[in-house]
C-alpha atoms as one frame of an Amber mdcrd trajectory, in Angstrom:
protein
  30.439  -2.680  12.134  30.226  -1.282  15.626  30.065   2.168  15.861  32.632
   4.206  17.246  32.439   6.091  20.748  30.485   8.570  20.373  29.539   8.880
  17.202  25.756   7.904  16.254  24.658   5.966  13.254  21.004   6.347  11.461
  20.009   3.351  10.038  17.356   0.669  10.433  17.569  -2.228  12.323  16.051
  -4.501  10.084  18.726  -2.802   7.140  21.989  -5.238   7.414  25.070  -2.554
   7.850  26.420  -1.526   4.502  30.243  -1.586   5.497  30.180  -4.775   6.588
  31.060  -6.106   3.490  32.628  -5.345   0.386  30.642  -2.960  -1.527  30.879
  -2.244  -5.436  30.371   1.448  -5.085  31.850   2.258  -2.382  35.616   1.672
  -0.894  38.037   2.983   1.212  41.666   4.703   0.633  44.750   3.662   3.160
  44.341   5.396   6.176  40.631   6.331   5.368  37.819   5.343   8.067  33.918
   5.563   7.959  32.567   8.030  10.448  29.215   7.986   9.867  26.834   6.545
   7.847  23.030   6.891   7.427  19.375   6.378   4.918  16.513   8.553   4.765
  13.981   7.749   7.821  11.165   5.134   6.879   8.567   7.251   7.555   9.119
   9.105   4.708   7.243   6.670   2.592   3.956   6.846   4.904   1.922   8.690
   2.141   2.644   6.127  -0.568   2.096   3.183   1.744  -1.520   4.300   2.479
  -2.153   5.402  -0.962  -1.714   1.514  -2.418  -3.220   0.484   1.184  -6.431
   2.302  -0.051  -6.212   1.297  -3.569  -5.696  -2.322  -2.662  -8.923  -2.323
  -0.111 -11.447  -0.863  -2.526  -9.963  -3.077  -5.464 -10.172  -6.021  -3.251
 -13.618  -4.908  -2.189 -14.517  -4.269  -6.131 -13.003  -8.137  -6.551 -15.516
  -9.681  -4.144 -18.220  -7.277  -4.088 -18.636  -6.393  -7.946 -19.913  -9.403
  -8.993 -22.948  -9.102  -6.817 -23.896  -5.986  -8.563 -22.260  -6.031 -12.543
 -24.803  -6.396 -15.225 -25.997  -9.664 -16.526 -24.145  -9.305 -19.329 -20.839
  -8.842 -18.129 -19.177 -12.580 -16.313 -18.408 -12.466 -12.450 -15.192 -13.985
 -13.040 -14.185 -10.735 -15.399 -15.323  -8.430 -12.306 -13.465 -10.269 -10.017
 -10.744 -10.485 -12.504  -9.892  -6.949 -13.187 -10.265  -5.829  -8.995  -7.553
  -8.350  -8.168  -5.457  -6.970 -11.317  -5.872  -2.997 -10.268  -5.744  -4.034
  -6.188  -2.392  -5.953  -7.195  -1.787  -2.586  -9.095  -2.245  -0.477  -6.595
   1.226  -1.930  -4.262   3.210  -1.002  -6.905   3.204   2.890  -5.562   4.179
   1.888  -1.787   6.723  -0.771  -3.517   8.320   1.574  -5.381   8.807   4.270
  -2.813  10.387   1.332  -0.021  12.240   0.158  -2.742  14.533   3.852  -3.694
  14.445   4.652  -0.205  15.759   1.594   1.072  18.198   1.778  -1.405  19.446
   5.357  -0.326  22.996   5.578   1.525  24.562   8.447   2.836  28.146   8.197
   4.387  30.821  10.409   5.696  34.318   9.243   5.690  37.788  10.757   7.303
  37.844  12.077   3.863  34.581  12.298   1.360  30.604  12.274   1.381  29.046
   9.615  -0.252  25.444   9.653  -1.402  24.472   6.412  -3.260  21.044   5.859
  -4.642  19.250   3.671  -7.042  17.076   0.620  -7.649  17.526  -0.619 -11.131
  21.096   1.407 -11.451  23.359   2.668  -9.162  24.063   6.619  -8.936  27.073
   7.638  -6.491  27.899  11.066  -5.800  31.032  12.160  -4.298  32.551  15.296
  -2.485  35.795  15.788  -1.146  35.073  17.366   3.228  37.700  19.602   2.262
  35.640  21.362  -0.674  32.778  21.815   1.635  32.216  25.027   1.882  28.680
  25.576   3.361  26.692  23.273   5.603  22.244  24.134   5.132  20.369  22.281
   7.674  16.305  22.535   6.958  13.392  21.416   9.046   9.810  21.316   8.238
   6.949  21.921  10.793   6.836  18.219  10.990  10.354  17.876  10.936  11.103
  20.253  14.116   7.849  18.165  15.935   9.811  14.774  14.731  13.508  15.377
  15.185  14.360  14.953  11.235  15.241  17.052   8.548  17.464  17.588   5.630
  21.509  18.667   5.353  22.554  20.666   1.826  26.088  20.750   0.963  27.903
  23.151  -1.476  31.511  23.060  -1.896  34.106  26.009  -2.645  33.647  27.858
  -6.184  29.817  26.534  -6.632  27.347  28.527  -6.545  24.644  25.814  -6.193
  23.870  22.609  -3.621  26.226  19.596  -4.707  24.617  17.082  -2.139  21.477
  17.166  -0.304  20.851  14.277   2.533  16.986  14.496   3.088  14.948  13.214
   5.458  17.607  12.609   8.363  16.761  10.958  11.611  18.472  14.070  14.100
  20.479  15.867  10.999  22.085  17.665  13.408  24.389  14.796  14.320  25.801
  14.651  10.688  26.057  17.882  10.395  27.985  18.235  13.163  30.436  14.975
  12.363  31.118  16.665   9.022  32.302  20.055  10.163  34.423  18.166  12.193
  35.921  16.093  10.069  36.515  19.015   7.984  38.040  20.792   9.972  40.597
  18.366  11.073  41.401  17.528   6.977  42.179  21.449   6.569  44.452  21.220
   9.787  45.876  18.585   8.507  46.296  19.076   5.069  47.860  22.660   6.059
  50.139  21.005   8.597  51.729  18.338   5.788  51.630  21.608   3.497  53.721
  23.441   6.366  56.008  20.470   6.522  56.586  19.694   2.991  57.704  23.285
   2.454  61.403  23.301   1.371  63.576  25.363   4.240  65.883  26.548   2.003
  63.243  29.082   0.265  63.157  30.978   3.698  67.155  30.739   3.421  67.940
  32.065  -0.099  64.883  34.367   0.736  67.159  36.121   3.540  70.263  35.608
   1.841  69.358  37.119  -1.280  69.767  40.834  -0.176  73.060  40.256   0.918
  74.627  38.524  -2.555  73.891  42.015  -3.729  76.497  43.832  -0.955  79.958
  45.605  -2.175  82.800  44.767  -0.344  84.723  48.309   1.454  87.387  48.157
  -1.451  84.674  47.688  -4.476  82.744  50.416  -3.029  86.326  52.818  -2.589
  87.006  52.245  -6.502  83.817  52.979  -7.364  83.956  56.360  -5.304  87.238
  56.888  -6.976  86.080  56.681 -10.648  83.078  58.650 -10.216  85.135  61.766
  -8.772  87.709  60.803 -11.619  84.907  61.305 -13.911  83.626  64.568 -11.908
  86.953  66.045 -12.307  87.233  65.477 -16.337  83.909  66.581 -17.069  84.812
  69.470 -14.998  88.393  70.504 -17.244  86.254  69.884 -20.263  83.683  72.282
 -19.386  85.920  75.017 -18.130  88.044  73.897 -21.883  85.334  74.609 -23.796
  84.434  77.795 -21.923  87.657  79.302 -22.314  87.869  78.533 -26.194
């Protein structure tokens, strides 16, 4: 998928675009387009990749070496045996930590945030743009030296983070798309609400006063029986008086 003009997508080169094809967790609504998508940055795993680096050079060096020096008693072939096993061992943290990031996709549609994640399952989180409320953008000393950093979203009525895209390659750029896109939903969600609106509400509403109007010749008769009324309870009281 080619980007748009002017928008920028994260992503790795050597990462095949996830909207080029059909995608089980993810699809869009009529009239709904992807305007940004991104993963975590790769550098992210650096400490686990030299962690099994490490392990899997002194296991290797156990493997060859150990033999040389392991008591008489104990075979070569069982030295050698157990380095390769704990130097094969030691990938499995570097592995591991390629594998859930790779796996990590974070997109922003004309409509929702997606954040999909998961190696052995698949965990997809969803927000509506037009329940974001706040927008938390967070940098680390490293992060401000590097250009990357993190992007927490809460939506209306929560009181805690709903979505939190870490590790961003220039999170300023999402950020920025997604107020934008927000934004333009509430204008346009208010504009359909504007236009939905029946007309005759502001009708009736201005009408209404006037249903309640006499007419000249309703209001004379009612003038007439009220002095009629005056004038009786007058001759009663000046009746009762005189008796």
């Amino acid at each position: 998928m080619t980007p748009p003009p002017g928008r920028k997508y994260i992503t790795w080169a050597a990462v095949p675009d996830p909207m080029d094809e059909e995608q089980e967790w993810f699809s869009l609504s009529d009239g709904e387009t992807v305007v940004w998508w991104g993963q975590p940055r790769i550098w992210r795993i650096a400490p686990q990749v030299v962690t099994s680096v490490v392990g899997v050079a002194a296991f290797l060096a156990v493997a060859i070496v150990g033999p040389q020096y392991a008591p008489g008693t104990v075979p070569a072939a069982a030295v050698t045996g157990v380095g390769l096993a704990l130097a094969l061992a030691s990938l499995a943290p570097g592995v591991l930590a390629y594998l859930r990031t790779r796996n990590v996709y974070y997109v922003l549609t004309s409509r929702d945030v997606y954040r999909k994640r998961g190696v052995w399952s698949t965990n997809v989180a969803r927000v509506a743009v037009t329940d974001v409320q706040n927008t938390r953008l967070s940098k680390s000393v490293r992060g401000t030296l590097f250009g990357y950093g993190s992007v927490a979203i809460s939506t209306a009525g929560s009181g805690d983070v709903d979505l939190v895209f870490t590790d961003l390659d220039s999170p300023e750029t999402f950020r920025n798309e997604l107020q934008r896109v927000r934004s333009e939903a509430r204008t346009t969600g208010a504009a359909t609400g504007s236009a939905d609106r029946p007309a005759s509400s502001t009708t009736a509403q201005s009408e209404a006063p006037t249903s309640d109007r006499l007419d000249p010749d309703a209001l004379d008769r009612v003038i007439g029986d009220a002095r009629a009324l005056r004038e009786s309870a007058e001759r009663l009281e000046t009746e009762v008086s005189s008796g």
